[in-house]
C-alpha positions as MATLAB code, in Angstrom:
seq = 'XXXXXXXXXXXXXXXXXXXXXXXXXXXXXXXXXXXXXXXXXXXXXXXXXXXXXXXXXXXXXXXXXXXXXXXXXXXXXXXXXXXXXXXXXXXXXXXXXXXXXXXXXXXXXXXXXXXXXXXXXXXXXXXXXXXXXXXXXXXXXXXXXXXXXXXXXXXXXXXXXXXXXXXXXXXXXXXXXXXXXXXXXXXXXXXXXXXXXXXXXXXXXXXXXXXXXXXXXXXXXXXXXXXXXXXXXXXXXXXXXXX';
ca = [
      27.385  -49.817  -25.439;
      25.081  -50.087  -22.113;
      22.003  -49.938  -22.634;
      19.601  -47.652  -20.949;
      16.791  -48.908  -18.319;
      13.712  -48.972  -20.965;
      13.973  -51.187  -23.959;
      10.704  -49.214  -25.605;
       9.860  -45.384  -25.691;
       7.769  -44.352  -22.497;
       4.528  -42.995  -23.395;
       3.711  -39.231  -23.016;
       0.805  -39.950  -20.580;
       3.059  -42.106  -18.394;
       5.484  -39.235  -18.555;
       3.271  -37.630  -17.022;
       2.088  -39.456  -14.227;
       5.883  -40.475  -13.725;
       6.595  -36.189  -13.173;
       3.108  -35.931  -11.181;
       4.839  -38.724   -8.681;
       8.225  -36.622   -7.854;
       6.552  -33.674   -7.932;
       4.320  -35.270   -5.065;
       7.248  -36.953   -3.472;
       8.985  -32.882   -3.208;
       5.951  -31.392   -1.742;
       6.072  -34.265    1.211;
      10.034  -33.738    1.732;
       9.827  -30.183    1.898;
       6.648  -30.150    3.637;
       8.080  -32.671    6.396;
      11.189  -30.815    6.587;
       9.000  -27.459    7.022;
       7.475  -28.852    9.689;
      10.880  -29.891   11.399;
      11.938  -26.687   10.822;
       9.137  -24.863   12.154;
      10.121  -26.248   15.946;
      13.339  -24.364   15.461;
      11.876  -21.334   13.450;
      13.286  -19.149   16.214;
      16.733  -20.111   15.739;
      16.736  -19.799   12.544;
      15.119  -16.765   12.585;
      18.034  -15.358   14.319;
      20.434  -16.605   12.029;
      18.936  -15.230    8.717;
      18.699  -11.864   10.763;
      22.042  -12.084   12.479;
      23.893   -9.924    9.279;
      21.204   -7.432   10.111;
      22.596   -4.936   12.964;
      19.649   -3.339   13.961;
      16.142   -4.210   15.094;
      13.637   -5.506   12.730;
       9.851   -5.077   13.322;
       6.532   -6.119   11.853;
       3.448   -3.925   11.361;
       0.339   -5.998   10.974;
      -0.668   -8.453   14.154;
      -0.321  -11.441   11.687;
       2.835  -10.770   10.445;
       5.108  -12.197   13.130;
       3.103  -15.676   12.450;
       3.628  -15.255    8.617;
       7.294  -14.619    8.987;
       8.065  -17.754   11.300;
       5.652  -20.127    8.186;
       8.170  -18.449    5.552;
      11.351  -19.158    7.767;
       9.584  -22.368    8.228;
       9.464  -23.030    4.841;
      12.729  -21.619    3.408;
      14.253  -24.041    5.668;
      12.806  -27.374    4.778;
      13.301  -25.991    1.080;
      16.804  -26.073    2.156;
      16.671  -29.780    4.206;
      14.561  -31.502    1.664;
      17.106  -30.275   -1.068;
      18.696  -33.557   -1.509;
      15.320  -35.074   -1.944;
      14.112  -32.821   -4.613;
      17.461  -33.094   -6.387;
      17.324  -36.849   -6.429;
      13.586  -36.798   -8.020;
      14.810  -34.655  -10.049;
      17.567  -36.866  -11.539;
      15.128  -39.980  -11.223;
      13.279  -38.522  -13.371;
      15.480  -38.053  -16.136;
      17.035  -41.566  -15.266;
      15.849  -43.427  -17.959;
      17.721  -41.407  -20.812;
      20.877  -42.187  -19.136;
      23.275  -45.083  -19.723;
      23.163  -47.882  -16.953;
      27.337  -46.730  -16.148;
      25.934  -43.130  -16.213;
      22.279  -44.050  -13.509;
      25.406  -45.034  -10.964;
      26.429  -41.303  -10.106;
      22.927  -40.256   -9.519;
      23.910  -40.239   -5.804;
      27.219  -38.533   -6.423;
      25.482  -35.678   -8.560;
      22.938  -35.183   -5.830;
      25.788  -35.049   -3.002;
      27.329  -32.396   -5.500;
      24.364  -30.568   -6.448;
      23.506  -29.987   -2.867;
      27.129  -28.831   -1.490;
      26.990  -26.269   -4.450;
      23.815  -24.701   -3.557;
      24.898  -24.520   -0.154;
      28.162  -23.019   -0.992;
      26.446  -20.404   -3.262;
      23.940  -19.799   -0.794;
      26.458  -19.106    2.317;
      28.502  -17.036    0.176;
      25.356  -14.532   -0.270;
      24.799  -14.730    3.352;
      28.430  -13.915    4.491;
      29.636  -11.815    1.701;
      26.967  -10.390   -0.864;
      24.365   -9.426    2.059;
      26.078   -7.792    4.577;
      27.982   -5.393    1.860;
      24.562   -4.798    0.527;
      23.555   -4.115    3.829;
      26.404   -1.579    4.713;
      25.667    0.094    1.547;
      21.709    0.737    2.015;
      21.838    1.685    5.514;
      24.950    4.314    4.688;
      21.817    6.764    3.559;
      20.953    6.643    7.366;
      21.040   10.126    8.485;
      19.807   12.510   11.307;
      16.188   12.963    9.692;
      16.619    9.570    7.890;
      15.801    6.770   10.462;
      15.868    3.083    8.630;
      12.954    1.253    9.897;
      13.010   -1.949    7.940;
      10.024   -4.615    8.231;
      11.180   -8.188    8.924;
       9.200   -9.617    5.888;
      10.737   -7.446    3.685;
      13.533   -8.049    4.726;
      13.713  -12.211    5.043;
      12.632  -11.523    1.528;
      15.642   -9.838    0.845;
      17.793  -12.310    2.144;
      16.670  -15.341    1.226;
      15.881  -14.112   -2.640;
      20.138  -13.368   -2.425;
      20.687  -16.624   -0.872;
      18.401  -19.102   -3.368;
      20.318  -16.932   -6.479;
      23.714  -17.566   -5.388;
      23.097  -20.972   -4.545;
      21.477  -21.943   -8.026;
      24.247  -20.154   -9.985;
      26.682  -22.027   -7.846;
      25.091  -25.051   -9.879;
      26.420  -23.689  -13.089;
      29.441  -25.994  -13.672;
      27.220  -28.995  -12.390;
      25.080  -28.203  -15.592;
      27.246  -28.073  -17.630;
      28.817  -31.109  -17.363;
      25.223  -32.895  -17.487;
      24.202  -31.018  -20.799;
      27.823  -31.592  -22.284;
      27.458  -35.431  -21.026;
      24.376  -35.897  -23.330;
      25.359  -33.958  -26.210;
      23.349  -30.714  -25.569;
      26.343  -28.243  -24.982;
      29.704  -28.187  -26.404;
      33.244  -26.447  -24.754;
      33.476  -24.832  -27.896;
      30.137  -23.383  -27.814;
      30.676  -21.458  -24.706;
      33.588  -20.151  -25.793;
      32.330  -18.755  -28.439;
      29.591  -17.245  -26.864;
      32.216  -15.876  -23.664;
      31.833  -12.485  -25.012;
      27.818  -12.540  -25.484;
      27.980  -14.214  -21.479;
      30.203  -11.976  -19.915;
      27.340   -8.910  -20.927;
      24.487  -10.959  -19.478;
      26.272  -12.449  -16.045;
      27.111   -8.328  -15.759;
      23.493   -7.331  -16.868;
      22.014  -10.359  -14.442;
      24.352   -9.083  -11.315;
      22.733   -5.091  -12.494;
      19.410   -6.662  -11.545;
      19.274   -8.788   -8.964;
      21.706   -6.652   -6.780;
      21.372   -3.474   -4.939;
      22.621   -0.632   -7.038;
      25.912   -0.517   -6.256;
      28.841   -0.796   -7.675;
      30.287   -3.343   -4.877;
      27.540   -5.979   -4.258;
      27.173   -6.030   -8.371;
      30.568   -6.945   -8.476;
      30.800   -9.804   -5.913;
      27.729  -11.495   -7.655;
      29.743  -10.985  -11.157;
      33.015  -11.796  -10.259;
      32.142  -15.783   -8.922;
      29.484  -15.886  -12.379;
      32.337  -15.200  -14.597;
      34.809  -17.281  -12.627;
      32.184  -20.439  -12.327;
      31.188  -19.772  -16.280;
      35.291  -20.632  -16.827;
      35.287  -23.580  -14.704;
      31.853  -24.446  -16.741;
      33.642  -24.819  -20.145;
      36.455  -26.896  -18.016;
      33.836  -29.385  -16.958;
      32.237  -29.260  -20.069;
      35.616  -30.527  -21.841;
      36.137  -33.181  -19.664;
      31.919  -34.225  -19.909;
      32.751  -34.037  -23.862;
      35.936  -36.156  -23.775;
      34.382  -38.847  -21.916;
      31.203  -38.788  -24.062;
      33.133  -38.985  -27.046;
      35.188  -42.424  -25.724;
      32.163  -43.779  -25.043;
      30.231  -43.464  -28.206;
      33.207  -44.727  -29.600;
      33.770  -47.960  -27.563;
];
């Protein structure tokens, strides 16, 4: 069997320290890419607006400013992804096998394309239905008027959601890999799931029948593809604790 990168236990405090490091080492990515972002805050302003198809506006003098540091910001969240995600697995390097430390970069590579596919399916999909279906109460005495804070909030709160349960099969292969999750497990607890992803989509949706639905429907479908991955992850830790 390989053996992993630290012959001895590390020490709690040097635990510690190790974590304080990444967590440094995000701050400066997404602060950096925050920075590059802010030069093209406008344009991406207009993109996160764009499934929006009136005019926003802002009611305070500041809070034009504050919108372009949170667009700012949401966007080197989004660029600096990669780095976070490969501090992340960094730090948990050292429990891994020396065969297993390889894929770091492929798990990364994966973990990003999945957030970004979760996230562009909330922007194309999830937010314009919810959208349609809040400014359908628009009537002759019922003007909407909607502030662009509120708003960005609104979309970028869908956006990070879908992207992190777009990571869902990702996880489960790395718990199932080390022994913390089992196919079997989630297939017993399918039933107990399919009320929560439906109770989860109640809550962070609009309440409508619709947008509920489209958050639901790619849950339940990625929680099936999660007990796939988690098979194979289980399978190939099995061969190896038995070479």
């Amino acid at each position: 069997m390989a053996k992993v990168r630290d012959e001895k236990r590390m020490p709690f405090l040097d635990h510690l320290e190790e974590l304080r490091w990444r967590l440094i080492k995000c701050l400066v990515a997404i602060t950096l890419a925050s920075l590059g972002c802010y030069a093209v805050s406008g344009r991406l302003l207009a993109f996160l607006t764009r499934p929006y198809p009136k005019q926003l506006v802002f009611l305070s003098p500041a809070e034009g400013f504050m919108v372009t540091l949170k667009v700012s910001l949401f966007g080197g969240l989004v660029l600096a992804l990669p780095v976070v995600l490969y501090q992340v697995w960094q730090f948990v390097a050292p429990g891994l096998l020396e065969k297993e430390r390889k894929y770091v970069p492929l798990v990364v590579i994966t973990a990003t394309v999945s957030f970004l596919l979760g996230a562009m399916f909330a922007y194309w999909l999830m937010i314009p239905l919810c959208l349609r279906f809040f400014l359908g109460f628009e009537s002759p005495t019922l003007v909407a008027t909607i502030r662009v804070n509120e708003y960005l909030g609104f979309v970028t709160n869908m956006m990070l959601v879908s992207g992190v349960v777009f990571e869902m099969p990702l996880l489960s292969f790395f718990l199932a890999r080390i022994g913390l999750l089992t196919p079997r497990f989630l297939r017993a607890k399918r039933p107990y799931s399919v009320v929560a992803i439906l109770t989860l989509a109640a809550i962070l949706t609009p309440p409508d029948v619709a947008s509920q639905i489209l958050l639901a429907a790619p849950m339940l479908a990625l929680y099936e593809v999660s007990i796939l991955v988690a098979e194979v992850a289980t399978r190939a830790r099995r061969r190896r604790e038995g070479a």
